[in-house]
N, C-alpha and C positions, 0 to 999 in steps of 0.2 A: 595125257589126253590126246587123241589121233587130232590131227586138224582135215576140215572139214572138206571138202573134194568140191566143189561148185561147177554146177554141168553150164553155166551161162554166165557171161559178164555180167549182165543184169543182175544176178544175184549173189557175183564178186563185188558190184560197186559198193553195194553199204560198207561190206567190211571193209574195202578198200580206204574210203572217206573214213570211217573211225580208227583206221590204221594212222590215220593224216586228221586227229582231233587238234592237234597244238599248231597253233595258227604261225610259230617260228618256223614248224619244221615245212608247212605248205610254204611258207614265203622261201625257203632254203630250195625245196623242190621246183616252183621256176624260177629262181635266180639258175639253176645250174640246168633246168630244161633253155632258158634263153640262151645261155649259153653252150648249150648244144645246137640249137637250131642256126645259133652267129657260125659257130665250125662249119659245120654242113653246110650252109651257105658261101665262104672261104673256101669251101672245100672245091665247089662249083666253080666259084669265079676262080680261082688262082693257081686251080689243078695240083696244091702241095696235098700229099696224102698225108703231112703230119695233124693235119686236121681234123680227119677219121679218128684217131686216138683222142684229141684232143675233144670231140663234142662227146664218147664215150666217159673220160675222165671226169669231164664236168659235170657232167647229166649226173653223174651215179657219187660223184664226190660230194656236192651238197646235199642230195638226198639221204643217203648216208650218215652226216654230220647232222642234220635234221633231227634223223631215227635215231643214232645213239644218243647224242647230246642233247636234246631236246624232247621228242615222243617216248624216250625209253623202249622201244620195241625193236624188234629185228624184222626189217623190209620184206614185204611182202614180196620182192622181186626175187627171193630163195625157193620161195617153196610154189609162185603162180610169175611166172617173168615175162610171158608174153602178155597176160591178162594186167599186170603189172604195168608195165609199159602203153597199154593203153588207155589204163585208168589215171596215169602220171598225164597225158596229153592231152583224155578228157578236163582234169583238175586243172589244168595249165589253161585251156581255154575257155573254161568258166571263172576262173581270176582274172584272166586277160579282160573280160568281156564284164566282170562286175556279178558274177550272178551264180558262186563258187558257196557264198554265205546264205543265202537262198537257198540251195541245194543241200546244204548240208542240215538248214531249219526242216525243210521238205522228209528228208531221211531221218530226224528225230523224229518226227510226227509222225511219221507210219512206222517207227519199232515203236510208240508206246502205245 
């Protein structure tokens, strides 16, 4: 079955968030967004560009472990990776902020 083309983020997010139903593999995905954001900031202050690799490594290694070890699916960041990327940042700051579970109630309610 082809997978589906999505002309807007707004209409990546659902899928995005039920790509990210297993609540181990969201908490894996910002453990390793924090730890991309701690690099980048390192990176700032202490000018080593070993840090650049290292907020990449992180970010994509627990997400990763997440997807196969836990969601069972293969990341969406293969076949949408900018859209990817932005719905990991969304998801990261609707956890950060408490309001990740809400959202996710909110997106069950309008597919049924």
């Amino acid at each position: 079955m082809a997978e589906r083309k999505y002309k807007t983020f707004e209409e990546f997010w659902p899928y995005y968030v039920g790509e990210h139903a297993n609540a181990t593999c969201r908490n894996l995905h910002f453990v390793g967004t924090s730890l991309a954001f701690l690099n980048l900031a390192l990176l700032v202050l202490t000018r080593n560009p070993w840090h650049l690799p290292g907020a990449i490594v992180s970010g994509y290694f627990f997400a990763w472990v997440g997807h196969f070890a836990f969601e069972k699916n293969r990341p969406a960041t293969f076949t949408y990776p900018l859209w990817s990327l932005r719905g990991d940042f969304k998801m990261y700051f609707l956890m950060l902020t408490g309001r990740m579970a809400a959202e996710i109630a909110r997106l069950r309610t309008a597919a049924a």
